[in-house]
N, C-alpha and C positions, 0 to 999 in steps of 0.2 A: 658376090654373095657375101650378106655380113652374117660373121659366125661370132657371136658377143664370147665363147669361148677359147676362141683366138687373142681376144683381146687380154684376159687374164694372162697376169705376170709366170715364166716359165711354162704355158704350154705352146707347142708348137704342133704343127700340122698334122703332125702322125699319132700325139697323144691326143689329139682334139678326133683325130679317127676312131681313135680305139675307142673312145667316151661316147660318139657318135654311135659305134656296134653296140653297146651296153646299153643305151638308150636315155641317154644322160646328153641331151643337149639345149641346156641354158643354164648360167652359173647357178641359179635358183636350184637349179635338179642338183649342182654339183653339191653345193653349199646343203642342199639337203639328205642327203646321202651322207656327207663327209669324203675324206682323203682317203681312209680305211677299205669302207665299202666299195668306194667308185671303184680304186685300187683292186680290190678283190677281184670287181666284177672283170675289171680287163684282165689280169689272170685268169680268171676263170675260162675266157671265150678264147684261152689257148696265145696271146700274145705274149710276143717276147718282152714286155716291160721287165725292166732293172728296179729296187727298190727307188731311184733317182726320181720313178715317174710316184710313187707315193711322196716323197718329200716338193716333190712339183707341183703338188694337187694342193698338198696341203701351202705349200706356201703362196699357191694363188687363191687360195682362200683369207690366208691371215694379208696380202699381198704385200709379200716381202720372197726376196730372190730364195730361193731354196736351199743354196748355203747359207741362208742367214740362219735358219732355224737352228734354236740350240740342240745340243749333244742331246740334253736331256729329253726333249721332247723328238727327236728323231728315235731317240732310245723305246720312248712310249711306242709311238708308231710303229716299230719294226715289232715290239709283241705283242699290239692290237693287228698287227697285219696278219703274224705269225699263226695269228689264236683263228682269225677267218678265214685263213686259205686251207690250216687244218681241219675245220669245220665243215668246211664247201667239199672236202675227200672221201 
């Protein structure tokens, strides 16, 4: 089965599940969405993601390894994630 979200840099099988319950399956949905939202939403449907799977998203979005992202833009994302998981409460 080809899952073109497989193919994006840092995700791997089990976040490409989570994204699949969300309903987010083709980079286009990702990419539309953003790292933030996608992020939210697999919170949201009760999964254990770590912050690791929002800097995942997003760096298969910019497609660069997810430790590459700088401090500062990891910094943005953890209080745009902040601000919509408190929002989704």
């Amino acid at each position: 089965m080809h899952d073109e979200l497989l193919h994006l840099r840092n995700l791997g099988k089990t976040s490409v599940q989570w994204l699949h319950a969300c309903g987010i399956h083709s980079a286009e949905e990702l990419r539309r969405r953003g790292a933030v939202a996608s992020y939210a939403a697999v919170k949201a449907r009760g999964f254990g993601a770590s912050r690791v799977l929002l800097y995942a998203i997003e760096g298969a979005l910019r497609d660069l390894h997810w430790q590459e992202l700088p401090a500062g833009v990891k910094a943005e994302l953890n209080a745009r994630a902040e601000a919509a998981l408190r929002n989704r409460s």
